[in-house]
N, CA, C and O atoms as a GROMACS GRO file, in nm:
protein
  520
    1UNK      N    1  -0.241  -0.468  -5.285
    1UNK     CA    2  -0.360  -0.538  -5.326
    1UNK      C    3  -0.451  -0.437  -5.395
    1UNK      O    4  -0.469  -0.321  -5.357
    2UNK      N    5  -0.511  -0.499  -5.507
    2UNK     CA    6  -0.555  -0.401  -5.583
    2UNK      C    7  -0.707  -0.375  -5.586
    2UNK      O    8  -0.771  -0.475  -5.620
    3UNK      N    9  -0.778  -0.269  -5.561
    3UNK     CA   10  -0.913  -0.240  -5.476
    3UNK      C   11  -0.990  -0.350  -5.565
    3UNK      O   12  -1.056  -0.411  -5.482
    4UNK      N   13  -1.012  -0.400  -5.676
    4UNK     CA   14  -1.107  -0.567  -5.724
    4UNK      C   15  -1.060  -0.660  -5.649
    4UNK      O   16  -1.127  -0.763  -5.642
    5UNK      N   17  -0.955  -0.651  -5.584
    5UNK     CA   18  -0.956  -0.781  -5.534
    5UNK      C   19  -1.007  -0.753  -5.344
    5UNK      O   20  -1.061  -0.827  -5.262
    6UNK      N   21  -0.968  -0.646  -5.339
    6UNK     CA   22  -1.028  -0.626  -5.222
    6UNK      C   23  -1.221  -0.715  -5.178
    6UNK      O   24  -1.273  -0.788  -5.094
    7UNK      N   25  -1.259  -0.629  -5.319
    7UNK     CA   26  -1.403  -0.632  -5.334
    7UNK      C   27  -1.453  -0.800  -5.344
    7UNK      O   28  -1.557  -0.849  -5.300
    8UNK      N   29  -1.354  -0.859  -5.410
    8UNK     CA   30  -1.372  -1.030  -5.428
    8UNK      C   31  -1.387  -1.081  -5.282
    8UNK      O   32  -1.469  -1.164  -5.243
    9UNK      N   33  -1.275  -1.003  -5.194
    9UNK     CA   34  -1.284  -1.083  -5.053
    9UNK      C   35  -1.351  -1.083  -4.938
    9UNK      O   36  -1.356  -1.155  -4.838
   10UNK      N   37  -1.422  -0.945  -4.990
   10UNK     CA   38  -1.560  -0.898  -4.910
   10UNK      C   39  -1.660  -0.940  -4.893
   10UNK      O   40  -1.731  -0.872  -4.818
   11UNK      N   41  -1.710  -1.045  -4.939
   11UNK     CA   42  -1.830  -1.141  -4.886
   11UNK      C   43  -1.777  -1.229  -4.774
   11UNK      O   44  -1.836  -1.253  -4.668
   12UNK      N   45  -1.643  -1.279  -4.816
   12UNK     CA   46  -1.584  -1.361  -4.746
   12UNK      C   47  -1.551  -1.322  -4.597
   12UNK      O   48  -1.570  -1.396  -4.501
   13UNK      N   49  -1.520  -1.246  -4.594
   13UNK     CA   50  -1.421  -1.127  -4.482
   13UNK      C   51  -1.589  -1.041  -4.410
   13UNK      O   52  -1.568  -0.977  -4.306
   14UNK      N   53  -1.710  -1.042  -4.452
   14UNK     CA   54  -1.808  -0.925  -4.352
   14UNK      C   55  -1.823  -1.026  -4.251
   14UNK      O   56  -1.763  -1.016  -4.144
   15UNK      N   57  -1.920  -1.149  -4.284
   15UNK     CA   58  -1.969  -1.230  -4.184
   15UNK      C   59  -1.838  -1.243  -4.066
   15UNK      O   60  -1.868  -1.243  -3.947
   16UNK      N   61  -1.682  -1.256  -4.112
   16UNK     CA   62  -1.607  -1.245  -3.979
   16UNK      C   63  -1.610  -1.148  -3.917
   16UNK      O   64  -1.592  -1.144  -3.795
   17UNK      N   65  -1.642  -1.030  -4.008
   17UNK     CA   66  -1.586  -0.900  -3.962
   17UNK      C   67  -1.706  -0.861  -3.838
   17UNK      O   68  -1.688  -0.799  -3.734
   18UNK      N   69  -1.800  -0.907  -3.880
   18UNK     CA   70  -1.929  -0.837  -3.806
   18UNK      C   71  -1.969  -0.967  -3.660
   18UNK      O   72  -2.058  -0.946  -3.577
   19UNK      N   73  -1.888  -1.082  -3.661
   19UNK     CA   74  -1.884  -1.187  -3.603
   19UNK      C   75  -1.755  -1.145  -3.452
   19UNK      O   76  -1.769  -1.183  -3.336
   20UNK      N   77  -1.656  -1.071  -3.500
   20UNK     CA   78  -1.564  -1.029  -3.451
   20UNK      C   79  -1.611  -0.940  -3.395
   20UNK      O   80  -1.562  -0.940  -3.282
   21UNK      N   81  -1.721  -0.809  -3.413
   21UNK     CA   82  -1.743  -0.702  -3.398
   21UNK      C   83  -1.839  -0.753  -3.269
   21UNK      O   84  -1.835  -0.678  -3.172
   22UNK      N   85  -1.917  -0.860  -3.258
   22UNK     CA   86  -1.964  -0.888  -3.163
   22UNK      C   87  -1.900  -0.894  -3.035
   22UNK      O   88  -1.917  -0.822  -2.937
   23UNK      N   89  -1.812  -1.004  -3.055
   23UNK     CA   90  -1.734  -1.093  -3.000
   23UNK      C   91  -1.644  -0.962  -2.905
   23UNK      O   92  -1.641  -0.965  -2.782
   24UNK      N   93  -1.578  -0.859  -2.981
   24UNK     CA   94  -1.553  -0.734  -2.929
   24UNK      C   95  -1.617  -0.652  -2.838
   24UNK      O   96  -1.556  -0.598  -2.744
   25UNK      N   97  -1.732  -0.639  -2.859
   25UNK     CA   98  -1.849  -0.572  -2.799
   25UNK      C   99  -1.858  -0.640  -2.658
   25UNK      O  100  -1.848  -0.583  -2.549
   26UNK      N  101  -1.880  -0.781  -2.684
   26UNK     CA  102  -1.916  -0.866  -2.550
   26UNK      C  103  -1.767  -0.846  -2.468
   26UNK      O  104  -1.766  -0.845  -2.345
   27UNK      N  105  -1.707  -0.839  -2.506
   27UNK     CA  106  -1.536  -0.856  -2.412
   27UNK      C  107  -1.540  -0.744  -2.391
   27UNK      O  108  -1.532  -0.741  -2.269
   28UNK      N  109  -1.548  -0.630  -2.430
   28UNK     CA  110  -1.541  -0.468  -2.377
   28UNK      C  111  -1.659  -0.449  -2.258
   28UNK      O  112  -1.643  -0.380  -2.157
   29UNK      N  113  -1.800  -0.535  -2.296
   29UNK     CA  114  -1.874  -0.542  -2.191
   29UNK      C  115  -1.838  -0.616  -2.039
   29UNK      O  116  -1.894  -0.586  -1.933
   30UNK      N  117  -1.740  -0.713  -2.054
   30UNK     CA  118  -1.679  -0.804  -1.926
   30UNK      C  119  -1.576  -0.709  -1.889
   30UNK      O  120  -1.591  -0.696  -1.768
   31UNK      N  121  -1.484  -0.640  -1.924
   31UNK     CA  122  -1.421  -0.572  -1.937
   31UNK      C  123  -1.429  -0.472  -1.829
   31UNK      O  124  -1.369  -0.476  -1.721
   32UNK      N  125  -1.523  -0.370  -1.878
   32UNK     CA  126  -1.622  -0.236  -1.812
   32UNK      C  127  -1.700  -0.356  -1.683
   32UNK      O  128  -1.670  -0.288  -1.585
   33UNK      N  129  -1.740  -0.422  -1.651
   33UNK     CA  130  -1.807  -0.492  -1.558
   33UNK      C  131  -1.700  -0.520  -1.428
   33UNK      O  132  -1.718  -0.516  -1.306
   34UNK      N  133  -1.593  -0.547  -1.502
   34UNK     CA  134  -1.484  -0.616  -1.415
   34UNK      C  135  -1.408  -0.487  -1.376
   34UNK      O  136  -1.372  -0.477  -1.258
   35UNK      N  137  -1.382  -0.398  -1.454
   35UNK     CA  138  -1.394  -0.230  -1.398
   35UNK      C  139  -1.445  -0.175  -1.286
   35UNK      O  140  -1.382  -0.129  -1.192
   36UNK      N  141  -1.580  -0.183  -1.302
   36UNK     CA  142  -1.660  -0.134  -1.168
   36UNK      C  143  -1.658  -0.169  -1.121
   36UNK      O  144  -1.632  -0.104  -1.020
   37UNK      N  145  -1.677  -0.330  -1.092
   37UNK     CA  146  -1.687  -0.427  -0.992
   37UNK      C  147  -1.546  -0.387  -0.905
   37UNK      O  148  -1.556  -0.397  -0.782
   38UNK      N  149  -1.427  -0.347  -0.954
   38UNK     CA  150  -1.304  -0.376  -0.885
   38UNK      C  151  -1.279  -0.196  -0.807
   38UNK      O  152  -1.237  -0.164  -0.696
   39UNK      N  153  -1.329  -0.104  -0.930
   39UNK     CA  154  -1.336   0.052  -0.838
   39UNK      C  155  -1.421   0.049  -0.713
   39UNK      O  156  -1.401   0.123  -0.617
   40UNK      N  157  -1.525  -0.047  -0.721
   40UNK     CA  158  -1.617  -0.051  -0.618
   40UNK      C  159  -1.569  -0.082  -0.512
   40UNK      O  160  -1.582  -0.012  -0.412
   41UNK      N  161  -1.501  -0.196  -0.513
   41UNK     CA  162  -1.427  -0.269  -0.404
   41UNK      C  163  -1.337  -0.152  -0.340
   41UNK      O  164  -1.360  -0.083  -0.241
   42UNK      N  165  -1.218  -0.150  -0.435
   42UNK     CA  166  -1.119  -0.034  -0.381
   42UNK      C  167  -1.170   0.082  -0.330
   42UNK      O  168  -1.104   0.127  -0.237
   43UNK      N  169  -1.326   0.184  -0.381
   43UNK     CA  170  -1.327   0.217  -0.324
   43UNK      C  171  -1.403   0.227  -0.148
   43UNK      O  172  -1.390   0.303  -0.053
   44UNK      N  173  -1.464   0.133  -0.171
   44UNK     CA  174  -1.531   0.115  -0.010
   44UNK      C  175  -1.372   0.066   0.124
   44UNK      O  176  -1.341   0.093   0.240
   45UNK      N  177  -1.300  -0.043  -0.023
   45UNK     CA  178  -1.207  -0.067   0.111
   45UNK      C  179  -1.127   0.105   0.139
   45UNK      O  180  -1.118   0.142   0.255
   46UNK      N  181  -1.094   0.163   0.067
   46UNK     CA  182  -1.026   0.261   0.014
   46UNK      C  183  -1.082   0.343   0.162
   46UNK      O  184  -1.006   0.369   0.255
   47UNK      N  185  -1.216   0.373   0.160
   47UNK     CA  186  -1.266   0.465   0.253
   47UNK      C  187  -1.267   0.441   0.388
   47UNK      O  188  -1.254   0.524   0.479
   48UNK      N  189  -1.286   0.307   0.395
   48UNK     CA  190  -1.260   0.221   0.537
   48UNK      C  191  -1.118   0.266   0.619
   48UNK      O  192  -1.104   0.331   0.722
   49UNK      N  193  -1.031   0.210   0.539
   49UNK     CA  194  -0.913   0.266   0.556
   49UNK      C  195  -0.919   0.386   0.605
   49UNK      O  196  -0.930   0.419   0.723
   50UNK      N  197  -0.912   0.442   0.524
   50UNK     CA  198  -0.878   0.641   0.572
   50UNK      C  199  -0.986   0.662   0.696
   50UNK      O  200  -0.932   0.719   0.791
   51UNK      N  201  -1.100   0.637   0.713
   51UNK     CA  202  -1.183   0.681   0.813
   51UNK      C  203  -1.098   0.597   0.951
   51UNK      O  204  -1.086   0.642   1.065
   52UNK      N  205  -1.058   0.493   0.909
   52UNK     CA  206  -0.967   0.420   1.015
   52UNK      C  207  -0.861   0.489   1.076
   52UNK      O  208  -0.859   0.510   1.197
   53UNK      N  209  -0.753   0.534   0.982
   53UNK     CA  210  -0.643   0.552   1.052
   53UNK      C  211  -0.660   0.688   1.040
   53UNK      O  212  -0.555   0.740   1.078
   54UNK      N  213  -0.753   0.784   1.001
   54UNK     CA  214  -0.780   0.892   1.069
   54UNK      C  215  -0.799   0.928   1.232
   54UNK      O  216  -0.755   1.004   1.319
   55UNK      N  217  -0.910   0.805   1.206
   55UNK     CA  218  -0.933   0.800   1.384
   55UNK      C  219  -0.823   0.729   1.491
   55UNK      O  220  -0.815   0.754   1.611
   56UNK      N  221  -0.769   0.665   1.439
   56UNK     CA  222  -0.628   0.607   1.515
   56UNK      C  223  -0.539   0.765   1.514
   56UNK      O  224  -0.529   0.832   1.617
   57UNK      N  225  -0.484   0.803   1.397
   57UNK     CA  226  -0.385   0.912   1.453
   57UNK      C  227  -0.425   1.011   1.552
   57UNK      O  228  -0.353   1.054   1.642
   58UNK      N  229  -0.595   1.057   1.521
   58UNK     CA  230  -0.638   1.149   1.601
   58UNK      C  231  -0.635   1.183   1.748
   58UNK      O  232  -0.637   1.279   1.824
   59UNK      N  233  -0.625   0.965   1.743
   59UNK     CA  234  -0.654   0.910   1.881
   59UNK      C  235  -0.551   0.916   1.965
   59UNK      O  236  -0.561   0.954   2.082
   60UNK      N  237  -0.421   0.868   1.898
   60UNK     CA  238  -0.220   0.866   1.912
   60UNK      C  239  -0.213   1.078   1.925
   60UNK      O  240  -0.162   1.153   2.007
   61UNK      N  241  -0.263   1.092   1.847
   61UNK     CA  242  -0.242   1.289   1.884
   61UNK      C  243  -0.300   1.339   2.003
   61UNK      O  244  -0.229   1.416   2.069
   62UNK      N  245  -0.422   1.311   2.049
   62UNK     CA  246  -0.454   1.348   2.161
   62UNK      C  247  -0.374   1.250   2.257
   62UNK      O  248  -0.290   1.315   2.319
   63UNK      N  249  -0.374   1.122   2.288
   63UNK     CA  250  -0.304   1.078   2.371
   63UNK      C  251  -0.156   1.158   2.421
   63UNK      O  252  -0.116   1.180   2.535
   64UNK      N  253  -0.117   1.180   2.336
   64UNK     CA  254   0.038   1.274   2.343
   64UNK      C  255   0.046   1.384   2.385
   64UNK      O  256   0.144   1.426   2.446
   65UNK      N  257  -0.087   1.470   2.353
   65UNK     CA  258  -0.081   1.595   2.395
   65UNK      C  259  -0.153   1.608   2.544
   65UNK      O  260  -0.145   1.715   2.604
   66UNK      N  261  -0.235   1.473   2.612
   66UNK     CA  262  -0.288   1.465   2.725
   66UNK      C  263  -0.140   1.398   2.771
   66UNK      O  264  -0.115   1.490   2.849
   67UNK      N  265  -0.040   1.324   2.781
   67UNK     CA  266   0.067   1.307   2.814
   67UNK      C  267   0.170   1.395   2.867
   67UNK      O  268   0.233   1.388   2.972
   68UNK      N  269   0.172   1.481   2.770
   68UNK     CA  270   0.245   1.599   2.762
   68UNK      C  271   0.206   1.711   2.830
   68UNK      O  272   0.294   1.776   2.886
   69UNK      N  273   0.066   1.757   2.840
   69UNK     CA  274  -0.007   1.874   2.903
   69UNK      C  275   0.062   1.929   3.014
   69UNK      O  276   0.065   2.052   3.018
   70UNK      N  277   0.132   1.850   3.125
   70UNK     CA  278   0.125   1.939   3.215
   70UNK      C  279   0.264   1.924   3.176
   70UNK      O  280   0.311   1.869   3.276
   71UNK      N  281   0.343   1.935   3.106
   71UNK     CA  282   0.473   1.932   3.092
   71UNK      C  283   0.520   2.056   3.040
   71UNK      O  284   0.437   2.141   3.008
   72UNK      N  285   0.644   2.078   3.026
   72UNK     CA  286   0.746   2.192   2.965
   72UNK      C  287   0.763   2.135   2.777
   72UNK      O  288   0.810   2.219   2.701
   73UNK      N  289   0.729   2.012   2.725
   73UNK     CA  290   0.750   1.979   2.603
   73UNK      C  291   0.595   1.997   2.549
   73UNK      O  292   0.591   1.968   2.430
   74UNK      N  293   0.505   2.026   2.586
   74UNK     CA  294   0.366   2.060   2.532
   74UNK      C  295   0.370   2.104   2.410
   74UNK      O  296   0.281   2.060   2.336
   75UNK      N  297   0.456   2.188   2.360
   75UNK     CA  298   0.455   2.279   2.226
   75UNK      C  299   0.559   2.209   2.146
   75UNK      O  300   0.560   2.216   2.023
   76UNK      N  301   0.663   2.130   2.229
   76UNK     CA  302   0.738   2.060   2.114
   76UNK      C  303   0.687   1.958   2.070
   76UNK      O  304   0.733   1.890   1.979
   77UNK      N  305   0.556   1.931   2.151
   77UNK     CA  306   0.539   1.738   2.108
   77UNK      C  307   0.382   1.788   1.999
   77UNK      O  308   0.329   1.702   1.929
   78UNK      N  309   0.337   1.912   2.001
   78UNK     CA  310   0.244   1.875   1.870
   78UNK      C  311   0.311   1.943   1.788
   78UNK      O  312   0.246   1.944   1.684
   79UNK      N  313   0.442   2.026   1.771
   79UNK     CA  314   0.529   2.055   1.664
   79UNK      C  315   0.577   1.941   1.582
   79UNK      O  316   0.588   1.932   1.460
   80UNK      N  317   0.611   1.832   1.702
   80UNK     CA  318   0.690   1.726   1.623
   80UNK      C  319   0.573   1.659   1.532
   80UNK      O  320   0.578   1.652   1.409
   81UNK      N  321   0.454   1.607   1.622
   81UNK     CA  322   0.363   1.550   1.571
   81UNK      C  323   0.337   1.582   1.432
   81UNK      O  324   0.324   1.499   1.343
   82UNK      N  325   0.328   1.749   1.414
   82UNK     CA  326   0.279   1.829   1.269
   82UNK      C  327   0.438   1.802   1.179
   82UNK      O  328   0.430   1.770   1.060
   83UNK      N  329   0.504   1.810   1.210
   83UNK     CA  330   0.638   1.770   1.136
   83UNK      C  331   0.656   1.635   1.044
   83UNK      O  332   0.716   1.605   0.940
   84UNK      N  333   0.554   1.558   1.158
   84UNK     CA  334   0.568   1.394   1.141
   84UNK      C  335   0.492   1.402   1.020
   84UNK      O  336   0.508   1.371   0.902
   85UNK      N  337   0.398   1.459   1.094
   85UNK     CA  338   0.228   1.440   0.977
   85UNK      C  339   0.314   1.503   0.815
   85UNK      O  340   0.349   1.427   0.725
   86UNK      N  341   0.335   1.662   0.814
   86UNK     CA  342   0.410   1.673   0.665
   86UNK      C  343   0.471   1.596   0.612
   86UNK      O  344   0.459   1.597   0.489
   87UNK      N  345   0.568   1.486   0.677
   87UNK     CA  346   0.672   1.427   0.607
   87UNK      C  347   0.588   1.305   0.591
   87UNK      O  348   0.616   1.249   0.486
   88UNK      N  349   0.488   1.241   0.664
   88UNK     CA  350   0.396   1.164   0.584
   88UNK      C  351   0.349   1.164   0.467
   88UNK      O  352   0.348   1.090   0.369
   89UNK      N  353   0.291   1.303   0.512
   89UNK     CA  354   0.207   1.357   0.371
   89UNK      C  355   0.312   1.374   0.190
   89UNK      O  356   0.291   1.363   0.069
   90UNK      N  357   0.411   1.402   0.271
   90UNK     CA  358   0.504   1.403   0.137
   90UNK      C  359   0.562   1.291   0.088
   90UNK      O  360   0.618   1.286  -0.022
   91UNK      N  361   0.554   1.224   0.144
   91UNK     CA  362   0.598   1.040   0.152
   91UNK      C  363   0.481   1.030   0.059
   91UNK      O  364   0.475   1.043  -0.063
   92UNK      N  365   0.402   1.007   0.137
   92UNK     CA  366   0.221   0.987   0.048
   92UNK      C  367   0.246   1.064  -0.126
   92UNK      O  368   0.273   1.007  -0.231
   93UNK      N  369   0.233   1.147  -0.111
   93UNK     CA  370   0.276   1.228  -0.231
   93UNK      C  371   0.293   1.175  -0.319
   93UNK      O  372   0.221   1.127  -0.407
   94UNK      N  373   0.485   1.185  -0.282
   94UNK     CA  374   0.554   1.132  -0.352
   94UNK      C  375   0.527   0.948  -0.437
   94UNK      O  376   0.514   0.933  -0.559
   95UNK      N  377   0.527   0.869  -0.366
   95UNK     CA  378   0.424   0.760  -0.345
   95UNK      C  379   0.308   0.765  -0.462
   95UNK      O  380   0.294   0.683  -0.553
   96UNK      N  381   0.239   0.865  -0.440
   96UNK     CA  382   0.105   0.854  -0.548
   96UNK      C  383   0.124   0.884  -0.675
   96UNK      O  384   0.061   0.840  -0.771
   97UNK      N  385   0.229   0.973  -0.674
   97UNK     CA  386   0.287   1.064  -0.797
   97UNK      C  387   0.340   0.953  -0.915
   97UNK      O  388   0.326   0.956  -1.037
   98UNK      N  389   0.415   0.840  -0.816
   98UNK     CA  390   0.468   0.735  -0.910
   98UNK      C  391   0.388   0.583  -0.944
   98UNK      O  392   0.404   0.493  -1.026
   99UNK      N  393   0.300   0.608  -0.840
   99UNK     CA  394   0.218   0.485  -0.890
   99UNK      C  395   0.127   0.516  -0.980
   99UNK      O  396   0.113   0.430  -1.068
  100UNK      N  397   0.028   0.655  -0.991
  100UNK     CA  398  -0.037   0.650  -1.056
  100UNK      C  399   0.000   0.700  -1.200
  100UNK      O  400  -0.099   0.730  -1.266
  101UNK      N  401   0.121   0.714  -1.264
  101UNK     CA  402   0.170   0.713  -1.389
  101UNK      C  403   0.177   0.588  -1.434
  101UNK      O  404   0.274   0.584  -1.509
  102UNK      N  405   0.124   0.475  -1.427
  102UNK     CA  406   0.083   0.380  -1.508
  102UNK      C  407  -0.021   0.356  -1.538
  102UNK      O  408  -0.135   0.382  -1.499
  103UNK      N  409   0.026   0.303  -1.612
  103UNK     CA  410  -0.149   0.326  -1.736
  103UNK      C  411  -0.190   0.204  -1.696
  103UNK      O  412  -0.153   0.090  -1.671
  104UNK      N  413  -0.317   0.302  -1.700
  104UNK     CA  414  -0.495   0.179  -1.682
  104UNK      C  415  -0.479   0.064  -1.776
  104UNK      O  416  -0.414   0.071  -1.881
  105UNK      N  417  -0.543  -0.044  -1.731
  105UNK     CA  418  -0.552  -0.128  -1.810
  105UNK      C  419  -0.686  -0.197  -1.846
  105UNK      O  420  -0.723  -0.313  -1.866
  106UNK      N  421  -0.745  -0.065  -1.846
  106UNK     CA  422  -0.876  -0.101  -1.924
  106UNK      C  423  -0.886  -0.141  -2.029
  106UNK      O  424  -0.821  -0.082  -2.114
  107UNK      N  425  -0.963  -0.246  -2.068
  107UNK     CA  426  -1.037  -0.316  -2.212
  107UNK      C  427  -0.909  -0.383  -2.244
  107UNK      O  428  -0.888  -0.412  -2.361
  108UNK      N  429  -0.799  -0.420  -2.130
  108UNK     CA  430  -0.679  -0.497  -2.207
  108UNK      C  431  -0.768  -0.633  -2.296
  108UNK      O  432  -0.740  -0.643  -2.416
  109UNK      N  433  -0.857  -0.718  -2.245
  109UNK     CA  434  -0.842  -0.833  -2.324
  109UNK      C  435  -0.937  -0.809  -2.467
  109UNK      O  436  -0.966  -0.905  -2.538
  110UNK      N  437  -0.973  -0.691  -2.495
  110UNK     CA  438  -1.020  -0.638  -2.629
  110UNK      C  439  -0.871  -0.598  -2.690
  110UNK      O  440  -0.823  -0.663  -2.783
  111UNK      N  441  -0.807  -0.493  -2.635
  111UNK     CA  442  -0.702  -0.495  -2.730
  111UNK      C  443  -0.616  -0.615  -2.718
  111UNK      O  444  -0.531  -0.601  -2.806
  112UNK      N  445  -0.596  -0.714  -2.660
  112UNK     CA  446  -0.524  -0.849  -2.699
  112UNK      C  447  -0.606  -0.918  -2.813
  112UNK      O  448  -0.567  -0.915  -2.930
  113UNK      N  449  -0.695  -0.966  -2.783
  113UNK     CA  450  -0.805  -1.016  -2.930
  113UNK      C  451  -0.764  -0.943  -3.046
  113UNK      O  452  -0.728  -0.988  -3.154
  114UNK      N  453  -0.782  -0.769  -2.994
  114UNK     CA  454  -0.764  -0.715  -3.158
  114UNK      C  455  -0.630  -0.776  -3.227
  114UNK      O  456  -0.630  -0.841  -3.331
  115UNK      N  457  -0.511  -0.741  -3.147
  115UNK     CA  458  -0.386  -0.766  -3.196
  115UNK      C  459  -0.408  -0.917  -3.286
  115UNK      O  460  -0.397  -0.928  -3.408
  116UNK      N  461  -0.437  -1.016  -3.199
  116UNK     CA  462  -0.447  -1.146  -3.238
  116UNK      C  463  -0.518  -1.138  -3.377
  116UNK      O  464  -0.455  -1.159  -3.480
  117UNK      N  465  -0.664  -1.102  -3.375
  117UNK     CA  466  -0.754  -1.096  -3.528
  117UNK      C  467  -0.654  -1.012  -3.593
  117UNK      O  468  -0.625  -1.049  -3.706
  118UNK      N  469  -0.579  -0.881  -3.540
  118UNK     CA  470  -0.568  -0.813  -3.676
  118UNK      C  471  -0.414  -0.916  -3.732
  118UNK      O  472  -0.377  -0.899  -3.848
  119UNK      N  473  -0.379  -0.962  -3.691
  119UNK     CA  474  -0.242  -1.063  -3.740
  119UNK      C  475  -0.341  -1.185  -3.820
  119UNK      O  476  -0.277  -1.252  -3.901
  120UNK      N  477  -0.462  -1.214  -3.809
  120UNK     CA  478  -0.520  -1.320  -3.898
  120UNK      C  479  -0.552  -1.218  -3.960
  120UNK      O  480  -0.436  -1.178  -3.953
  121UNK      N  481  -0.610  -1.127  -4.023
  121UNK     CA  482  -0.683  -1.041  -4.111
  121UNK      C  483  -0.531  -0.993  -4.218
  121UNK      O  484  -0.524  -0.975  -4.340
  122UNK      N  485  -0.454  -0.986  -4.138
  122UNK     CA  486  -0.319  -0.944  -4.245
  122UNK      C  487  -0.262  -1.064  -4.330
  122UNK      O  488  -0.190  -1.048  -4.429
  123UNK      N  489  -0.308  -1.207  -4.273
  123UNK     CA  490  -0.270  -1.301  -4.319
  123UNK      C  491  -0.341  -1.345  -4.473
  123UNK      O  492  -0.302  -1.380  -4.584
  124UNK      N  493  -0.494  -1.313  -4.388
  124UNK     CA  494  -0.614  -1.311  -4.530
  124UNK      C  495  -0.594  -1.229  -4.667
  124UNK      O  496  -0.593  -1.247  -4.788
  125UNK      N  497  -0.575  -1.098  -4.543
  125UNK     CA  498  -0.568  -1.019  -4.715
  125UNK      C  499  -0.418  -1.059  -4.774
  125UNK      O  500  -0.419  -1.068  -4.897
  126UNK      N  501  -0.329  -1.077  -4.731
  126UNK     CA  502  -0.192  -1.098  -4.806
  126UNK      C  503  -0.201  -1.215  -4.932
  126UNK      O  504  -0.150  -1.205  -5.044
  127UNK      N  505  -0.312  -1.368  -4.859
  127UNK     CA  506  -0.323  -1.431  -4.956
  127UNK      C  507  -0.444  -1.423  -5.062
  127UNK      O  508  -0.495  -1.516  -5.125
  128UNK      N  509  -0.470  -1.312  -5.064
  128UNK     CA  510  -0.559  -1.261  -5.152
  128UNK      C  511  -0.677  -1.377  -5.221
  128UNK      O  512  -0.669  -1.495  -5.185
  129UNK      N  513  -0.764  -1.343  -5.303
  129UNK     CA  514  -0.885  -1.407  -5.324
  129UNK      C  515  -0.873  -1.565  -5.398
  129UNK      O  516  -0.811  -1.601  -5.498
  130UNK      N  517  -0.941  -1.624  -5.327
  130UNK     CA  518  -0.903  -1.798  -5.424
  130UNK      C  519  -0.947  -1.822  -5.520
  130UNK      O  520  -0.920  -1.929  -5.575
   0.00000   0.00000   0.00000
């Protein structure tokens, strides 16, 4: 397409363009809203959690080692315990390592719109000026 005709279709083509540019703006704003709103959540539940089963294992570790105290396994049962706990922790790890290699999906329904407009905008300019 040859840059005059570009220029012919440019009255035609701003008012969408700057109509779209809104329309963009506002969806990146629901977007970022629905963002925080959802880190917020995850993280309060997020913290709940861990302060939880912190205090549960702490609670299962001392129980075991008041179990155990006057016994001959005293030193094997918070060995095992710390054994347990590593191979948690590497479970966990491992676990985080692969979930969090997927990609965010922030501002997805801005880049769906874009895709959509830019497949009408390729359509416009292809049939060039009337």
């Amino acid at each position: 397409m040859r840059t005059i005709d570009l220029l012919r279709l440019l009255p035609r083509a701003a008012p969408l363009v700057l109509r779209q540019g809104a329309a963009y703006a506002a969806l990146a704003v629901e977007d970022l809203a629905d963002a925080q709103r959802q880190f917020a959540e995850r993280l309060i539940a997020t913290a709940l959690l861990i302060v939880c089963c912190a205090f549960a294992l702490i609670m299962a570790c001392i129980g075991v080692i008041a179990l155990t105290w006057d016994t001959p396994y005293r030193l094997e049962s918070i060995a095992w315990m710390l054994g347990l706990f590593v191979l948690i922790a590497l479970a966990a790890w491992v676990y985080r390592s692969r979930v969090c290699s997927v990609p965010a999906t922030l501002l997805s329904s801005v880049r769906r719109e874009w895709r959509e407009d830019r497949a009408v905008l390729d359509k416009i300019f292809k049939q060039g000026p009337e």
